[in-house]
The first five atom37 places (N, CA, C, CB, O) and aatype in JSON, in Angstrom:
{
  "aatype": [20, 20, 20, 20, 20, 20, 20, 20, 20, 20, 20, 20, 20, 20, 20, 20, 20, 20, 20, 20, 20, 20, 20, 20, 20, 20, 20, 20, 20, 20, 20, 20, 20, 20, 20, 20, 20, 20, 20, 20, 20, 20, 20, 20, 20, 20, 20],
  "atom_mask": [
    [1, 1, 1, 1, 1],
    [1, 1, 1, 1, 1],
    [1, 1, 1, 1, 1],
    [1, 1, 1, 1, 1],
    [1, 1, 1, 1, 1],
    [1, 1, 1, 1, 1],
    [1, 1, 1, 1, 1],
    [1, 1, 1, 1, 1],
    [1, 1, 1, 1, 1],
    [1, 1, 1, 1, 1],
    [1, 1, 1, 1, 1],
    [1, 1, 1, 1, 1],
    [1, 1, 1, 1, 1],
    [1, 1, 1, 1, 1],
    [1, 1, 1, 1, 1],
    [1, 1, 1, 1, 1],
    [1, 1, 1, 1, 1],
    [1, 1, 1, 1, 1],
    [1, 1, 1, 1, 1],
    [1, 1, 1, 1, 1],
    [1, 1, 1, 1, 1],
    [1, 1, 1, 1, 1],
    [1, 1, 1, 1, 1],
    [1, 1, 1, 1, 1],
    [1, 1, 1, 1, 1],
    [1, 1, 1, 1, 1],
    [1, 1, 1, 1, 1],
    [1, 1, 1, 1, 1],
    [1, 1, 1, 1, 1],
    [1, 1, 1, 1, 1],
    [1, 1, 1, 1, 1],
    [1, 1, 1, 1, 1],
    [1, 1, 1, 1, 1],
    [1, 1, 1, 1, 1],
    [1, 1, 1, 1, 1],
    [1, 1, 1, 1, 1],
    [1, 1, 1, 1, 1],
    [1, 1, 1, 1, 1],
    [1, 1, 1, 1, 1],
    [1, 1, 1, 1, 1],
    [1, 1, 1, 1, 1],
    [1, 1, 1, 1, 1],
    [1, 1, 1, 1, 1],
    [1, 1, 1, 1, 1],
    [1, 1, 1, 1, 1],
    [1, 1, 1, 1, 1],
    [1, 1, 1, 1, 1]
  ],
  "atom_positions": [
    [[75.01, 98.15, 56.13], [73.69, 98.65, 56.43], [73.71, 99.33, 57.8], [72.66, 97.51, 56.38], [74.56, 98.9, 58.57]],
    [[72.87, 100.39, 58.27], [72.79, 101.35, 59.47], [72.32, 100.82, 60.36], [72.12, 102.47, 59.39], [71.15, 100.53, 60.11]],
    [[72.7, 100.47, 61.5], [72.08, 100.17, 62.34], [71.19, 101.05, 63.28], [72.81, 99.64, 62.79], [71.59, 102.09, 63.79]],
    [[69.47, 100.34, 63.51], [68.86, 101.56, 63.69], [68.76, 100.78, 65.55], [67.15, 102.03, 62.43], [68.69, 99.62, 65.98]],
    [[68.81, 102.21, 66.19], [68.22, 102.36, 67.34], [66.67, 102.73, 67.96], [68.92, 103.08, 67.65], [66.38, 103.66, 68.71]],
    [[66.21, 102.19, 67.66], [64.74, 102.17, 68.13], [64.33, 101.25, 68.99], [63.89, 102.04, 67.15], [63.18, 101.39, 69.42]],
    [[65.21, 99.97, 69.5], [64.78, 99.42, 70.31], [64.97, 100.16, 71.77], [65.25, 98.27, 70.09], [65.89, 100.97, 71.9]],
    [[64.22, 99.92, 72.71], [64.37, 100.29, 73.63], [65.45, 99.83, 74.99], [63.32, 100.28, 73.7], [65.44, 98.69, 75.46]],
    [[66.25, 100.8, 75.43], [67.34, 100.64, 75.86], [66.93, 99.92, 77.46], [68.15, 102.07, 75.74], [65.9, 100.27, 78.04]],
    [[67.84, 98.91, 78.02], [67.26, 98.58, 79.39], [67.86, 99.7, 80.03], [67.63, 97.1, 80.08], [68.74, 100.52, 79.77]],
    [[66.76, 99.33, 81.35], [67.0, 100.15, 82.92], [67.97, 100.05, 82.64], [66.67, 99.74, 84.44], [68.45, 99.3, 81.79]],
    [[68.71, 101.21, 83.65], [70.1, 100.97, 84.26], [69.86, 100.88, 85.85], [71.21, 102.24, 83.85], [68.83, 101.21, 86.44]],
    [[71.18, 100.31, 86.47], [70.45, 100.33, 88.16], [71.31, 101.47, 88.79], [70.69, 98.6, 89.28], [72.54, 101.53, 88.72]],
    [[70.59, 102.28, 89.35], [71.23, 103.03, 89.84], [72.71, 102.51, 91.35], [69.99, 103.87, 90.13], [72.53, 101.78, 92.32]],
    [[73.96, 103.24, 90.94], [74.98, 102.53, 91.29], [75.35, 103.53, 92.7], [76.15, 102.35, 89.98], [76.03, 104.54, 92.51]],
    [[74.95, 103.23, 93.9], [75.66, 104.53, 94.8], [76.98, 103.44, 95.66], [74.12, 105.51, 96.29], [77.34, 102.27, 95.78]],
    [[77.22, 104.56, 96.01], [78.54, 103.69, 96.95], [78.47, 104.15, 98.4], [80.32, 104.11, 96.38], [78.07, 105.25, 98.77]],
    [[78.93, 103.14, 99.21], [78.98, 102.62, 100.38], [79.66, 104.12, 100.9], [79.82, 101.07, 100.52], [80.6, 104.76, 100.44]],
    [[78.7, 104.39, 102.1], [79.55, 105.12, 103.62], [81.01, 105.18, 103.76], [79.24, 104.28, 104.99], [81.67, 106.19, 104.02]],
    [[81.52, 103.77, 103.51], [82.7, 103.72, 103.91], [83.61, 104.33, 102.65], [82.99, 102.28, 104.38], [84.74, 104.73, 102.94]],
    [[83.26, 104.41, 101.55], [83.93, 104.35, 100.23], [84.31, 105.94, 100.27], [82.88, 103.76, 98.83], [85.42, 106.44, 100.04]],
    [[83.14, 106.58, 100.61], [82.64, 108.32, 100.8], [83.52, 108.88, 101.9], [80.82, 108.58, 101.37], [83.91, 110.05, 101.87]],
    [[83.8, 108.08, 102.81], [84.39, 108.56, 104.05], [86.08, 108.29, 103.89], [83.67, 107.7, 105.4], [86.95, 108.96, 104.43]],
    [[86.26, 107.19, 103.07], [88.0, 106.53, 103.12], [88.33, 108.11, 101.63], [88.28, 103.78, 102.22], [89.22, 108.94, 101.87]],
    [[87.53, 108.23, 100.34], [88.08, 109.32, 99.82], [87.76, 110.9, 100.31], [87.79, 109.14, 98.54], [88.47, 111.73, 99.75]],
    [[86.86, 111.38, 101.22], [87.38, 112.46, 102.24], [88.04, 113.1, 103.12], [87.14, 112.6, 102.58], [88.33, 114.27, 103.39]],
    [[88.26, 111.79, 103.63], [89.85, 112.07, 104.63], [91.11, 111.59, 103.59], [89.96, 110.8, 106.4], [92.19, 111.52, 104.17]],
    [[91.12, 111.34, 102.53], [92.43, 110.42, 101.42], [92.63, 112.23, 101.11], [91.73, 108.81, 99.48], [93.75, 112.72, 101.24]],
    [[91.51, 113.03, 100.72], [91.29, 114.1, 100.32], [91.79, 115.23, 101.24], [90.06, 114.1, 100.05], [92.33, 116.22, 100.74]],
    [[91.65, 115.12, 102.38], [92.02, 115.85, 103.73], [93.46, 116.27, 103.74], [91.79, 114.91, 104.99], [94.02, 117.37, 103.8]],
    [[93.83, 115.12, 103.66], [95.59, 114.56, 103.65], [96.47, 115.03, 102.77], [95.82, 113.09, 103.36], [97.62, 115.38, 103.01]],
    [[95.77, 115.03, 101.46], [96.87, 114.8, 100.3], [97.09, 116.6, 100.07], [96.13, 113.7, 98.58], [96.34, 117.57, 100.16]],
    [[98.04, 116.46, 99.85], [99.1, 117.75, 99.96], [99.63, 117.96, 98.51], [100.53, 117.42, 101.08], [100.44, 117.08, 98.24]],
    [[99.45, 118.77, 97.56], [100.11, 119.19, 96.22], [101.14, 120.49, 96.13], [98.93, 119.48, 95.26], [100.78, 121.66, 95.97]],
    [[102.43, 120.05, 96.26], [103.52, 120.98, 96.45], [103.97, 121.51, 94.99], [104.74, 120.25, 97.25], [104.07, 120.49, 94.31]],
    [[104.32, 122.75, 94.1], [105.12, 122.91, 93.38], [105.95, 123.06, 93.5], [105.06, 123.32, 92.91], [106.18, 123.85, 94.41]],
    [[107.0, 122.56, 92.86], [108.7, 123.24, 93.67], [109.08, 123.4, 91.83], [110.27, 121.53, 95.11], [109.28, 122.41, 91.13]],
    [[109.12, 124.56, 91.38], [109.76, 124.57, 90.06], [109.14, 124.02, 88.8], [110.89, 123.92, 90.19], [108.21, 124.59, 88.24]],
    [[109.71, 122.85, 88.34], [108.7, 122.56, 87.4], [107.81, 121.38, 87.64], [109.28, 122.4, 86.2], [106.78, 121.11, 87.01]],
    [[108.39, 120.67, 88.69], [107.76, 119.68, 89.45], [106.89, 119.81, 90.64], [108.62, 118.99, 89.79], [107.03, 120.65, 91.54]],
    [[105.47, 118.42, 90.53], [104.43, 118.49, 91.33], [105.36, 117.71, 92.56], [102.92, 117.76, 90.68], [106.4, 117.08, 92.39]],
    [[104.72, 117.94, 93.7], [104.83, 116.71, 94.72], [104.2, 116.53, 95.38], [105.6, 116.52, 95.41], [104.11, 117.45, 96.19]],
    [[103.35, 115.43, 95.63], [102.24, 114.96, 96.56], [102.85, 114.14, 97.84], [101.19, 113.96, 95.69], [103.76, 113.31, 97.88]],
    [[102.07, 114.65, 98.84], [102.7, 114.59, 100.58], [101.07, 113.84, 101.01], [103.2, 116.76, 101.68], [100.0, 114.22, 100.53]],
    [[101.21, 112.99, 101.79], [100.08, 112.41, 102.0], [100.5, 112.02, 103.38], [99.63, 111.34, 100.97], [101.13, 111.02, 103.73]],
    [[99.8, 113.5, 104.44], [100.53, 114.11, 105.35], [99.55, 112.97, 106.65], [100.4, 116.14, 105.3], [98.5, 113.5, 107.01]],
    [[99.73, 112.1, 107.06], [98.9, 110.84, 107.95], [99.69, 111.56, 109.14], [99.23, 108.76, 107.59], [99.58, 111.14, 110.29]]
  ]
}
């Protein structure tokens, strides 16, 4: 038998993330270096 959707779905809570979370993947982002050499990638994660 179909299961019907008509009940009403709960809230969701809206999920943000922390200062620090925003700031550690912008500078992770700053850093990271994507080299091709041929057929290969290489990542340099230049600190």
């Amino acid at each position: 038998m179909a299961k019907l959707y008509t009940q009403k779905e709960l809230a969701t809570t809206k999920m943000l993330p922390k200062k620090e979370t925003i700031n550690f993947l912008l500078n992770y982002s700053k850093v990271l270096k994507i080299m091709k050499v041929g057929n290969q990638n290489f990542e340099i994660i230049a600190n």
